[in-house]
PDB file of the backbone (N, CA, C, O) and the ligand in Angstrom, with CONECT records:
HET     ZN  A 101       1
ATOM      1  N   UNK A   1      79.780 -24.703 -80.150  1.00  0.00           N
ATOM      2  CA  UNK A   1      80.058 -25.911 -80.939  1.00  0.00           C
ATOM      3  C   UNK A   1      79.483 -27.145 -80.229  1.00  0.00           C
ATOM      4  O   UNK A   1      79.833 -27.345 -79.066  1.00  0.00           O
ATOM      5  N   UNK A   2      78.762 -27.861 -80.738  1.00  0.00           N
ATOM      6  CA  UNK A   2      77.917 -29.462 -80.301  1.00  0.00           C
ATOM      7  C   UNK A   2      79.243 -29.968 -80.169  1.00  0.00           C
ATOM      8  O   UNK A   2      80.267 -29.613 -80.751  1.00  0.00           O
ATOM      9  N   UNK A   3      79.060 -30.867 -79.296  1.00  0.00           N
ATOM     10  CA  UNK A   3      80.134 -32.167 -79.128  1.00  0.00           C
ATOM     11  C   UNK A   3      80.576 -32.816 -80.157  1.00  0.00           C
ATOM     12  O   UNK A   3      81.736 -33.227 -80.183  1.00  0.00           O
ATOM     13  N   UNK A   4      79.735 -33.004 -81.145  1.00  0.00           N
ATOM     14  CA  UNK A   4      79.950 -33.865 -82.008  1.00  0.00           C
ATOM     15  C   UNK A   4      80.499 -33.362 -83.127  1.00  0.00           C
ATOM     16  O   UNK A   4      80.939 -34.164 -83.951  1.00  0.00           O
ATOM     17  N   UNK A   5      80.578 -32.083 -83.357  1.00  0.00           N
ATOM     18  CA  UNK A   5      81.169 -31.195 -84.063  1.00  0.00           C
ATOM     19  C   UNK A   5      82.405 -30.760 -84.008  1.00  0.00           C
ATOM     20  O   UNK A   5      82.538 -29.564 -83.748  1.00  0.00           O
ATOM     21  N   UNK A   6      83.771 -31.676 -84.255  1.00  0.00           N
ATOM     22  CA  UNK A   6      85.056 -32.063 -83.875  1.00  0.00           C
ATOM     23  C   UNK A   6      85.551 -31.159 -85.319  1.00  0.00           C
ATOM     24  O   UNK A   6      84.817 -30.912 -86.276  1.00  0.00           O
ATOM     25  N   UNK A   7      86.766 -30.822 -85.189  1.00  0.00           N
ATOM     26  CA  UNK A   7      87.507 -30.775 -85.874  1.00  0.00           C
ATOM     27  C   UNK A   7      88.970 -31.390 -86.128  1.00  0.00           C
ATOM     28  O   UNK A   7      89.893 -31.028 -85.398  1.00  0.00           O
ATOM     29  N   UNK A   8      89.197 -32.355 -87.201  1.00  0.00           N
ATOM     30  CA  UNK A   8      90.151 -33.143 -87.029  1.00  0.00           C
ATOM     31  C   UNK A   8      90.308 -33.272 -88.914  1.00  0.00           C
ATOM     32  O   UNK A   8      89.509 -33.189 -89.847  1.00  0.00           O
ATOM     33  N   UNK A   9      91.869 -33.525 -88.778  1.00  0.00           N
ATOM     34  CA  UNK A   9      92.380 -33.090 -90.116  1.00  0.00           C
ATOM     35  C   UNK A   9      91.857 -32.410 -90.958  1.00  0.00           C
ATOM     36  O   UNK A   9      91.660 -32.702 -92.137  1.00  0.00           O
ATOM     37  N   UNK A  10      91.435 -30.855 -90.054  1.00  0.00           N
ATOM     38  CA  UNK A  10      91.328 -29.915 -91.189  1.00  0.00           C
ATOM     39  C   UNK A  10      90.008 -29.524 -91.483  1.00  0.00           C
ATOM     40  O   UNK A  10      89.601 -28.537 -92.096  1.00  0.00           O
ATOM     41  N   UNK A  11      89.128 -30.876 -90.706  1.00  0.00           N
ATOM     42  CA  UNK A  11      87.642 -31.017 -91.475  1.00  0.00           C
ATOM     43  C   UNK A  11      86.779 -31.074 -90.751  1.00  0.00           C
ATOM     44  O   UNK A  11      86.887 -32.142 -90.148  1.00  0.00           O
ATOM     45  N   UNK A  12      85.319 -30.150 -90.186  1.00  0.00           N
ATOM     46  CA  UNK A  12      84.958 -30.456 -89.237  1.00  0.00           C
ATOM     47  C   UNK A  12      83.567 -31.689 -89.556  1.00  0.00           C
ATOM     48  O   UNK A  12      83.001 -31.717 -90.648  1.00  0.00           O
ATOM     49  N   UNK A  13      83.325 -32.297 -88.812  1.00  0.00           N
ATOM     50  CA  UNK A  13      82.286 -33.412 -88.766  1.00  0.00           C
ATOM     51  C   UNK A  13      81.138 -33.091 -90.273  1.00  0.00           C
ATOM     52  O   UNK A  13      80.786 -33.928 -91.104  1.00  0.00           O
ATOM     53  N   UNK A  14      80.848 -31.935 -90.230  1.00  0.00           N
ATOM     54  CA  UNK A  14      79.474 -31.602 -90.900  1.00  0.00           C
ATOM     55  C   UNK A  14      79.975 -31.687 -92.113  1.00  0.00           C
ATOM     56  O   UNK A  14      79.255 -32.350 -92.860  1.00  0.00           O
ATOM     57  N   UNK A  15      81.035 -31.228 -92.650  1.00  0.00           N
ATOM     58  CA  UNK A  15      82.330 -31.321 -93.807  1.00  0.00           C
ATOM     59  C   UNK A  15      81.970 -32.689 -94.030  1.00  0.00           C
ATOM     60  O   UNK A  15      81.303 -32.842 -95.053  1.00  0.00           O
ATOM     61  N   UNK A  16      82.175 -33.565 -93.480  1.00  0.00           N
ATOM     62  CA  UNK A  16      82.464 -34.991 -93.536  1.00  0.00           C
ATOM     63  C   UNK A  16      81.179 -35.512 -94.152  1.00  0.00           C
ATOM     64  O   UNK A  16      81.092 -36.244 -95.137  1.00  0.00           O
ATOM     65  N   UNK A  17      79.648 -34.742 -93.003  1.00  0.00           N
ATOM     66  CA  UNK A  17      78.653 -35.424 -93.199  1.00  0.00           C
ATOM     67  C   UNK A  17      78.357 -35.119 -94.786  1.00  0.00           C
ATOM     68  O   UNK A  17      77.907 -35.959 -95.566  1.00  0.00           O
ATOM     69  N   UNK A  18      78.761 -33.484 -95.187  1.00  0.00           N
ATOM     70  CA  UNK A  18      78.414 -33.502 -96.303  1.00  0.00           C
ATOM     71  C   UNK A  18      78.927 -33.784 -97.198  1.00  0.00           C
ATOM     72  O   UNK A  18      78.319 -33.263 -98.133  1.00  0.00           O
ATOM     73  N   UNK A  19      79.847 -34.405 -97.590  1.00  0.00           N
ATOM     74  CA  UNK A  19      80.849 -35.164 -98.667  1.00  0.00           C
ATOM     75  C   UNK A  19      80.791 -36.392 -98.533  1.00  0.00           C
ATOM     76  O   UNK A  19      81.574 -37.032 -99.235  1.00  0.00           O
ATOM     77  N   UNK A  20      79.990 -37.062 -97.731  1.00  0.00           N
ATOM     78  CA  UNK A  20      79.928 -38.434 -97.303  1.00  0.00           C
ATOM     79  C   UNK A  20      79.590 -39.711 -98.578  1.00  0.00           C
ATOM     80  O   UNK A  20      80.088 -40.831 -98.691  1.00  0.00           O
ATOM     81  N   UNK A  21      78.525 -38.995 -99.451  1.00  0.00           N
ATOM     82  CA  UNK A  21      77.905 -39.542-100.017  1.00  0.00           C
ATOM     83  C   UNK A  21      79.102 -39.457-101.383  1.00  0.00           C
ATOM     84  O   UNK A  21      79.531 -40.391-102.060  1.00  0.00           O
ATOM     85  N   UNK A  22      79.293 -38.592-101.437  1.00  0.00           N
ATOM     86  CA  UNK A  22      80.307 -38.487-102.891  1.00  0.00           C
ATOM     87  C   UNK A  22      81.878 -38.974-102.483  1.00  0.00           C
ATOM     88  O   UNK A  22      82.664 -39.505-103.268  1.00  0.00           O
ATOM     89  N   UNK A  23      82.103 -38.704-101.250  1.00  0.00           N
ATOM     90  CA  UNK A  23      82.855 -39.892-100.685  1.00  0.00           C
ATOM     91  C   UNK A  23      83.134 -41.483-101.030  1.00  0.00           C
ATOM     92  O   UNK A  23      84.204 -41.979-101.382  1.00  0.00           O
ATOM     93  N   UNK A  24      82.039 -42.050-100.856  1.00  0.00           N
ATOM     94  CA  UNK A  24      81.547 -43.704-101.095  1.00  0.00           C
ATOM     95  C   UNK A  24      81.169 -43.546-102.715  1.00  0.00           C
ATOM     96  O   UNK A  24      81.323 -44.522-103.450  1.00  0.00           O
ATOM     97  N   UNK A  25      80.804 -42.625-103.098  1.00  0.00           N
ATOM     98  CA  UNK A  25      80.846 -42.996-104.716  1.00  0.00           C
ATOM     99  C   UNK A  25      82.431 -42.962-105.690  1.00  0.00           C
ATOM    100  O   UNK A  25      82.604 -43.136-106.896  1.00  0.00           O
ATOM    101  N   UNK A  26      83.239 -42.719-104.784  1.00  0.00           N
ATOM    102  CA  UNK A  26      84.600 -41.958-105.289  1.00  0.00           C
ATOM    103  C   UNK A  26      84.497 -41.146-106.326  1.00  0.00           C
ATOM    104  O   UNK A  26      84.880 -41.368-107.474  1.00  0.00           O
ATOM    105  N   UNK A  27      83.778 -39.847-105.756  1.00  0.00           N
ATOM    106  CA  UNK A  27      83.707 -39.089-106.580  1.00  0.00           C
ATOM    107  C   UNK A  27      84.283 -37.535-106.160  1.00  0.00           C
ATOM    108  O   UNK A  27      83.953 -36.455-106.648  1.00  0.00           O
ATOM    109  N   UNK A  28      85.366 -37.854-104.965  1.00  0.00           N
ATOM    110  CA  UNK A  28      86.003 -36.694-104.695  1.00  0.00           C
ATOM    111  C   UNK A  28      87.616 -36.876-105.104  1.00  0.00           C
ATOM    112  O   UNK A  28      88.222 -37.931-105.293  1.00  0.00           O
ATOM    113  N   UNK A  29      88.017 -35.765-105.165  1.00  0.00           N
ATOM    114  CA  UNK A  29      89.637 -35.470-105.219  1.00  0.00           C
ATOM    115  C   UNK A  29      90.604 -36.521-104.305  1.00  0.00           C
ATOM    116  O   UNK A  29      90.749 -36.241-103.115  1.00  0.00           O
ATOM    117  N   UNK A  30      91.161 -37.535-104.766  1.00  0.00           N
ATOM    118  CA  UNK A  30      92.234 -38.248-103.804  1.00  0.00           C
ATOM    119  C   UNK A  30      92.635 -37.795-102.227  1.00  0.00           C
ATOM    120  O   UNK A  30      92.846 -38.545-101.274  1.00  0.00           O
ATOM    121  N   UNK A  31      92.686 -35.746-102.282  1.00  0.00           N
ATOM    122  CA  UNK A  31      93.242 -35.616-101.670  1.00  0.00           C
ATOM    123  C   UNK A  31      92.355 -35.158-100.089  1.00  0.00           C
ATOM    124  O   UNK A  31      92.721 -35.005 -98.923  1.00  0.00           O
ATOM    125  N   UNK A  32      91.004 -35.052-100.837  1.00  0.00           N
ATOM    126  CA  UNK A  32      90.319 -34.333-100.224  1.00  0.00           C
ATOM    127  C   UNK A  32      89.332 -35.922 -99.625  1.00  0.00           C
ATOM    128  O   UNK A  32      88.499 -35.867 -98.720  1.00  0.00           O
ATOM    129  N   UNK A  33      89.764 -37.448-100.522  1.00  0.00           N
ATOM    130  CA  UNK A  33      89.527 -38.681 -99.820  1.00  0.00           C
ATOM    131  C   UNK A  33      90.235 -38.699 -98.922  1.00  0.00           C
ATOM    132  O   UNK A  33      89.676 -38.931 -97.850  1.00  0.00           O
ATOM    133  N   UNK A  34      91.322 -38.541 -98.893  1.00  0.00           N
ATOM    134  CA  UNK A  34      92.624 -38.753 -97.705  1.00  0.00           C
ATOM    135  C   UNK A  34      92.042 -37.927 -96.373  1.00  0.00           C
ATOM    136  O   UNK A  34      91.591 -38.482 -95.371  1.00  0.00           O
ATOM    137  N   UNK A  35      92.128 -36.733 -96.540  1.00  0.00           N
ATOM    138  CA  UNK A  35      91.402 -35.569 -95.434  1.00  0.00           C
ATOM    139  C   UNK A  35      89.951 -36.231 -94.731  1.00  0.00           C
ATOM    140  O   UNK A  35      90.001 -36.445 -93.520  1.00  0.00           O
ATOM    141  N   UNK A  36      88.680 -36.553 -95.457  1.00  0.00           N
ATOM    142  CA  UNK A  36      88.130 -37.308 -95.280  1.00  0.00           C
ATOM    143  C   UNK A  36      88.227 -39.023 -94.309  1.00  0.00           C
ATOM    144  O   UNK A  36      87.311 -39.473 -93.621  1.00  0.00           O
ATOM    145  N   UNK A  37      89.400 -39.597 -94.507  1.00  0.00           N
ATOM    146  CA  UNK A  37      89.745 -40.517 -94.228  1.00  0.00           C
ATOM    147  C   UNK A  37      90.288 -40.959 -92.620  1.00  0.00           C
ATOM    148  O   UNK A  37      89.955 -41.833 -91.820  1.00  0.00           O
ATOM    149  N   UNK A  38      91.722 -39.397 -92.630  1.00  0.00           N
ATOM    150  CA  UNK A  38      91.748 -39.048 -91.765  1.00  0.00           C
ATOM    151  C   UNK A  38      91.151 -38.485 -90.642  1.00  0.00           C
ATOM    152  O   UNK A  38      91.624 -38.568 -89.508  1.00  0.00           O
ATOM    153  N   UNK A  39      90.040 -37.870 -90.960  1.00  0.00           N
ATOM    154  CA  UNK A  39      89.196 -37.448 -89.806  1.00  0.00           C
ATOM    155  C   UNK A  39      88.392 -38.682 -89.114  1.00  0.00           C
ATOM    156  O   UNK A  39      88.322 -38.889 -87.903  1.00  0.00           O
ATOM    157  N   UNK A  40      87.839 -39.404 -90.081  1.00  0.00           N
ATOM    158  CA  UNK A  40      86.953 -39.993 -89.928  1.00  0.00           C
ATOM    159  C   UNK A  40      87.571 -41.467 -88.868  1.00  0.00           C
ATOM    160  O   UNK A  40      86.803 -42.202 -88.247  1.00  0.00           O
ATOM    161  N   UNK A  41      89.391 -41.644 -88.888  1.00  0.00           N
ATOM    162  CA  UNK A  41      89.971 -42.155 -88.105  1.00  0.00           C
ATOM    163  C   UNK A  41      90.245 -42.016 -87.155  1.00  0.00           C
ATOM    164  O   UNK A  41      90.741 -42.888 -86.441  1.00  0.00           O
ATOM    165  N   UNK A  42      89.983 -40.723 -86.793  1.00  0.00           N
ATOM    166  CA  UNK A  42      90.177 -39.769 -85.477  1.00  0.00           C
ATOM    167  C   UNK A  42      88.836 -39.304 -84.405  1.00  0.00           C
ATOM    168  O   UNK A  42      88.531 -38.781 -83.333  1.00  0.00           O
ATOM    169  N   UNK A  43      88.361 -39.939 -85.612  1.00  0.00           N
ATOM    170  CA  UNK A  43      86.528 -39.191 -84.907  1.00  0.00           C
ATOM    171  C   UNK A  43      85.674 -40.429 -85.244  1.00  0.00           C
ATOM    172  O   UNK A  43      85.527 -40.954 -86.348  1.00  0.00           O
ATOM    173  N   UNK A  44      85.013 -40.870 -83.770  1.00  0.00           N
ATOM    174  CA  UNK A  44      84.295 -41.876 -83.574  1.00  0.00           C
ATOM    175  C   UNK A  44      83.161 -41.606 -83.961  1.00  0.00           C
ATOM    176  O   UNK A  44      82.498 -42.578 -84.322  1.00  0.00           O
ATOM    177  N   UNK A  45      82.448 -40.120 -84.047  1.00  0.00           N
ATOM    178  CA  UNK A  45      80.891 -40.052 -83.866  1.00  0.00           C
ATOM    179  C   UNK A  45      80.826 -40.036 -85.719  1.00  0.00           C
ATOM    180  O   UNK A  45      79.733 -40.062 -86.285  1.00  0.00           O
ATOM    181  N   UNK A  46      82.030 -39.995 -86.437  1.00  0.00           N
ATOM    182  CA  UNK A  46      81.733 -39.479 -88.248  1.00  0.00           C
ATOM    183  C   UNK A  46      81.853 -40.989 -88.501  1.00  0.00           C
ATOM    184  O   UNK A  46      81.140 -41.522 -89.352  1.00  0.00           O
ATOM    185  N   UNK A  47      82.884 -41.796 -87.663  1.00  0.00           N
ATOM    186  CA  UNK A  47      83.175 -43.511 -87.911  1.00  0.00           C
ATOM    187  C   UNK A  47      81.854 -43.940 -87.870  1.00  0.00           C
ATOM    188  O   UNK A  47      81.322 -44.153 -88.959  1.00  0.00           O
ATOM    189  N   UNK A  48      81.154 -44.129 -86.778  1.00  0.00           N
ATOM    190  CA  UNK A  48      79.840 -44.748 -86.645  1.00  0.00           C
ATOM    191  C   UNK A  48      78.750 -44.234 -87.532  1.00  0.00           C
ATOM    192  O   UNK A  48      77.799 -44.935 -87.878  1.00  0.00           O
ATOM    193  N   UNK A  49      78.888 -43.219 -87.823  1.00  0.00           N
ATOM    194  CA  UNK A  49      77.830 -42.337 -88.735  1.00  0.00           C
ATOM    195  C   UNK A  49      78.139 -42.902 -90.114  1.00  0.00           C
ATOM    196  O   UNK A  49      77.126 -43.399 -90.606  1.00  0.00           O
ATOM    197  N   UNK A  50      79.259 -42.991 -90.933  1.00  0.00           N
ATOM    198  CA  UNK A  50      79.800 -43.591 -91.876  1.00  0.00           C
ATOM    199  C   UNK A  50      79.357 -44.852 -92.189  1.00  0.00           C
ATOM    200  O   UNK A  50      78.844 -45.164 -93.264  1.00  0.00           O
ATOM    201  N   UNK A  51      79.648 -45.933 -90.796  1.00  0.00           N
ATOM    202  CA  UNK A  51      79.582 -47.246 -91.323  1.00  0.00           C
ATOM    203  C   UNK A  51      78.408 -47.091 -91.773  1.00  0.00           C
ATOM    204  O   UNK A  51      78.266 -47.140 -92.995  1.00  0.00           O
ATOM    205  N   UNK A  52      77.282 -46.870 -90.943  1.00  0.00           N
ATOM    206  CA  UNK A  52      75.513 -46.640 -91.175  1.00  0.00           C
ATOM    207  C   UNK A  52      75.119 -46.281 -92.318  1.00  0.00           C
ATOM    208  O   UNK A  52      74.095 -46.590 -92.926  1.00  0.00           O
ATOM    209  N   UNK A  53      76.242 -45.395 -92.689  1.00  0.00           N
ATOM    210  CA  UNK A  53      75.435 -44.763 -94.106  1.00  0.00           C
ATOM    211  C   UNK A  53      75.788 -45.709 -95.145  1.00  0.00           C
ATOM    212  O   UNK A  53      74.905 -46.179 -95.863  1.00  0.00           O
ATOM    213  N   UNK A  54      77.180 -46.072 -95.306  1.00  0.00           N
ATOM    214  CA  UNK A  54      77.995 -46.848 -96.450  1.00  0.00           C
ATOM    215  C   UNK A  54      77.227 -48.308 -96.056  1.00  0.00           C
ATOM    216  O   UNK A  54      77.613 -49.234 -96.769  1.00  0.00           O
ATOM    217  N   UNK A  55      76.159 -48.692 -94.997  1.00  0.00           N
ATOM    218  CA  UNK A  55      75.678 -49.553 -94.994  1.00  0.00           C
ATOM    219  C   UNK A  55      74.305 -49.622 -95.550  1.00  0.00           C
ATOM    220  O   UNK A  55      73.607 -50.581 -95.879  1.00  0.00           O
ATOM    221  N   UNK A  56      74.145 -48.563 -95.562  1.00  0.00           N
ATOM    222  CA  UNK A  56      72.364 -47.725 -96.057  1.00  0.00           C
ATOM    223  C   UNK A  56      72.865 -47.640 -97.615  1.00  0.00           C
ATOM    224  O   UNK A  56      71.819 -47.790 -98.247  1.00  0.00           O
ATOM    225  N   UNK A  57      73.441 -47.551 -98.122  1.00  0.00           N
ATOM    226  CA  UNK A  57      74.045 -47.260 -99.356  1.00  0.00           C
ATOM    227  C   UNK A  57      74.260 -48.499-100.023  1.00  0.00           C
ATOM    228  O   UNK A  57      74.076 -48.519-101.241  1.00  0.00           O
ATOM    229  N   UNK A  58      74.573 -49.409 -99.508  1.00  0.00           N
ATOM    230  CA  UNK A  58      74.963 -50.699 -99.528  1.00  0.00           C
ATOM    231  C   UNK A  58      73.562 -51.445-100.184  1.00  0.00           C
ATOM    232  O   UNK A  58      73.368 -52.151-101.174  1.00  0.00           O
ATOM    233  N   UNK A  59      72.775 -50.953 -99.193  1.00  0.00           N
ATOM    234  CA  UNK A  59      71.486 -51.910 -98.890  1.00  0.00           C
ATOM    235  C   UNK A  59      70.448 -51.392-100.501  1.00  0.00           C
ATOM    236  O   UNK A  59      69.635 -52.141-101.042  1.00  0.00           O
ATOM    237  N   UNK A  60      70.771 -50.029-100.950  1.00  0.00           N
ATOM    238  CA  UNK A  60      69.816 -49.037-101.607  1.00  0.00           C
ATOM    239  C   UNK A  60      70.249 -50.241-102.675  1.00  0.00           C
ATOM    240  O   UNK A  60      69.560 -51.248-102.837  1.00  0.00           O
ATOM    241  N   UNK A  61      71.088 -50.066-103.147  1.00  0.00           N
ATOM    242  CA  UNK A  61      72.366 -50.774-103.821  1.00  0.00           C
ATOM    243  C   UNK A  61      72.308 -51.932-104.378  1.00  0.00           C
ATOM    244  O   UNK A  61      72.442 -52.060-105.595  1.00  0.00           O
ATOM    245  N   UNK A  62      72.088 -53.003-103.513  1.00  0.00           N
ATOM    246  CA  UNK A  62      71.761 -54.140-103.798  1.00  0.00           C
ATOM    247  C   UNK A  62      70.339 -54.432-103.785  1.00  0.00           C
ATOM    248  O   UNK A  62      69.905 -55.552-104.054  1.00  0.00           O
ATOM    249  N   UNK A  63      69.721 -53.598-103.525  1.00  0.00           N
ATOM    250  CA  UNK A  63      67.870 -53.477-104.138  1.00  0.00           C
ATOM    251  C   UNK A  63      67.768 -52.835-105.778  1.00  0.00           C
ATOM    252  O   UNK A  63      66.904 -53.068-106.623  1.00  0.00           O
ATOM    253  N   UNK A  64      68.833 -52.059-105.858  1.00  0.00           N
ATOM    254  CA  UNK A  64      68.434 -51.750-107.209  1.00  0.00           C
ATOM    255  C   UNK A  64      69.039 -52.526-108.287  1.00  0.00           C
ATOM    256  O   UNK A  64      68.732 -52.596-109.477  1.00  0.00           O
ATOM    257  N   UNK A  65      70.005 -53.119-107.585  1.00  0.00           N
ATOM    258  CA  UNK A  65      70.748 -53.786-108.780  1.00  0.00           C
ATOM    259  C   UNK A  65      69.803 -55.155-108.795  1.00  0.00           C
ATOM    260  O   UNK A  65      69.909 -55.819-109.826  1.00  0.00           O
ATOM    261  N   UNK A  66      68.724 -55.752-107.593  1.00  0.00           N
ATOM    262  CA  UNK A  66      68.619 -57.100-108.185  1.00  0.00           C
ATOM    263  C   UNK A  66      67.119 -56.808-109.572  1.00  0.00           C
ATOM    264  O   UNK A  66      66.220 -55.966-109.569  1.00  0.00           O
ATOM    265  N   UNK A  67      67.395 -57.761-110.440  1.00  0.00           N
ATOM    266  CA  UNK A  67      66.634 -57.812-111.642  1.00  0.00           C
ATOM    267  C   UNK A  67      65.285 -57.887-111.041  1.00  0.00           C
ATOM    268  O   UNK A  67      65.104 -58.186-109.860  1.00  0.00           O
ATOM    269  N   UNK A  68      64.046 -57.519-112.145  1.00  0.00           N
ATOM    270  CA  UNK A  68      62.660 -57.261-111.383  1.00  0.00           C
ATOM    271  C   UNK A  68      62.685 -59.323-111.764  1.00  0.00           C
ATOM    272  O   UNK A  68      63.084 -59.761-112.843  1.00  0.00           O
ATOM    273  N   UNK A  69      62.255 -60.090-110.795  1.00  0.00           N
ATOM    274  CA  UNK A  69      61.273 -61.040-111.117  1.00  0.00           C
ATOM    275  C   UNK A  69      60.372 -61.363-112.542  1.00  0.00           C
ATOM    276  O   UNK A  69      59.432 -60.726-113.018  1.00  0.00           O
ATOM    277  N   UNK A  70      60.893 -62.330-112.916  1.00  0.00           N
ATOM    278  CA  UNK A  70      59.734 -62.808-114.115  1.00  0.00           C
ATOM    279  C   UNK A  70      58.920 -63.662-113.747  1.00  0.00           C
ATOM    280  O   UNK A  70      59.190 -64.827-113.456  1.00  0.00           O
ATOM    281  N   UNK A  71      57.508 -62.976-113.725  1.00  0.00           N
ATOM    282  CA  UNK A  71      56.175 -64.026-113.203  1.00  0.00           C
ATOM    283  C   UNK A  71      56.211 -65.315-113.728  1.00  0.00           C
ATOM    284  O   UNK A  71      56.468 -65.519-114.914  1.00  0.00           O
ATOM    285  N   UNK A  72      56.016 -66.035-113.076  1.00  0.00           N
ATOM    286  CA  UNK A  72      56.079 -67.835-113.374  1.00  0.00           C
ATOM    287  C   UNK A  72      55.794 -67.572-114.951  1.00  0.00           C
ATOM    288  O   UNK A  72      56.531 -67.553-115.937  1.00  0.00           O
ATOM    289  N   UNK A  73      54.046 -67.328-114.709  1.00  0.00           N
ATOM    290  CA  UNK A  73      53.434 -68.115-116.407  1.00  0.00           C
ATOM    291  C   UNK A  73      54.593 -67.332-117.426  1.00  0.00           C
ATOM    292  O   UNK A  73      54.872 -67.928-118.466  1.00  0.00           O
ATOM    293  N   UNK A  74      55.083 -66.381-117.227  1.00  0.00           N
ATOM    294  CA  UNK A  74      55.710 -65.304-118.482  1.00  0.00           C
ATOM    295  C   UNK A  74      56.933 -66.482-118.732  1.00  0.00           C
ATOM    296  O   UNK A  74      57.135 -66.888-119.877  1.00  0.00           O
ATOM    297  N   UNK A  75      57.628 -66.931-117.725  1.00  0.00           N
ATOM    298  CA  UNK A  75      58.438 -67.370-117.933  1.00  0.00           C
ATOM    299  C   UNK A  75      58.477 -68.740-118.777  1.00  0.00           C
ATOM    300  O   UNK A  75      59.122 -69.192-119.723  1.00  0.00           O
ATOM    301  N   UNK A  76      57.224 -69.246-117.746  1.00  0.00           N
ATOM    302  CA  UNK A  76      56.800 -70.779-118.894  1.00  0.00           C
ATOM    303  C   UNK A  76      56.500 -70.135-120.483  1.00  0.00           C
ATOM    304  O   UNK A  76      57.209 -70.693-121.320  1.00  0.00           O
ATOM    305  N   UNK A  77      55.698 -69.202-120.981  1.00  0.00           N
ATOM    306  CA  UNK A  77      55.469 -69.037-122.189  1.00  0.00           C
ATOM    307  C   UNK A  77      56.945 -68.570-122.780  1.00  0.00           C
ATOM    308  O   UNK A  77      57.383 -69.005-123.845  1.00  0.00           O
ATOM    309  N   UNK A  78      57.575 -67.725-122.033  1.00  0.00           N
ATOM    310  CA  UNK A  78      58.988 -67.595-122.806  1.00  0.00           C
ATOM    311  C   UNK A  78      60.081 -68.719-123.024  1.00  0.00           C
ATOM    312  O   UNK A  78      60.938 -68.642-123.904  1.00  0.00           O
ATOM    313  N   UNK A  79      59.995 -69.490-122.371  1.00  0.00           N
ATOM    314  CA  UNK A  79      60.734 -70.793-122.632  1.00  0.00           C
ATOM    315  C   UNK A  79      60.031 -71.050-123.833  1.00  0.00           C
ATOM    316  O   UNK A  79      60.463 -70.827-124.964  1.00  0.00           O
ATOM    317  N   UNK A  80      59.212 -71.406-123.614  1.00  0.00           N
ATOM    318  CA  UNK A  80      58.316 -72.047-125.071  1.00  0.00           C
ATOM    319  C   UNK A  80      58.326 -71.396-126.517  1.00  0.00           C
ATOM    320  O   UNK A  80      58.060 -71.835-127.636  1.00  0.00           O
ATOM    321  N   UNK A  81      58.624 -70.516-126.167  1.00  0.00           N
ATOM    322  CA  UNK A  81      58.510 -69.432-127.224  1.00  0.00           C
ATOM    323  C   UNK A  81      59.944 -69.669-128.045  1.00  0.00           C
ATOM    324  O   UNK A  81      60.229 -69.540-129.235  1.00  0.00           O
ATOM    325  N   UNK A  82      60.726 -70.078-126.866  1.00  0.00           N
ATOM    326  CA  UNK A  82      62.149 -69.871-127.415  1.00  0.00           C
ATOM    327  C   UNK A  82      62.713 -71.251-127.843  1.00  0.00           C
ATOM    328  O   UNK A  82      63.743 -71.422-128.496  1.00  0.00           O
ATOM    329  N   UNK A  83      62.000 -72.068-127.441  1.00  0.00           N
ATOM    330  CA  UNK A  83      62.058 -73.556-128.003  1.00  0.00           C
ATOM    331  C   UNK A  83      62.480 -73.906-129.515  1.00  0.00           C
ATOM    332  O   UNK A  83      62.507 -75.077-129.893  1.00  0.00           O
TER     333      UNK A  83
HETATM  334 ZN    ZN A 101      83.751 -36.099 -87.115  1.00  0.00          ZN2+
END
């Protein structure tokens, strides 16, 4: 077993890594968030790994949500248009 490969509430690290993502979408079972939760309070190397990701996730996130840019001239002719 790697070091980093802890087992704590039930769940070992790789458990964690792989539910991580459906984790932050809340797209797991309450109970199996809680289990999740708990480990991840107990275990520094899934904490630090977590913030990173839910920060990478974060970042994907707020790139996709911002609107594409409307090129200047489009915008001057659409004002006008809408005049
Ligand atoms: Zn862990």
């Amino acid at each position: 077993m790697r070091p980093t490969e802890r087992d704590v509430a039930g769940l070992r690290c790789s458990d964690v890594m792989a539910e991580l993502s459906r984790y932050l979408e809340g797209d797991l079972a309450p109970e199996r968030s809680a289990q999740i939760e708990a480990h991840v309070s107990e275990c520094q190397a899934c904490a630090d790994f977590g913030k990173g990701f839910a920060r990478l996730i974060e970042a994907v996130r707020t790139r996709l949500g911002e609107p594409e840019p409307v090129p200047a001239d489009v915008a001057v002719r659409l004002k006008a248009a809408l005049r």
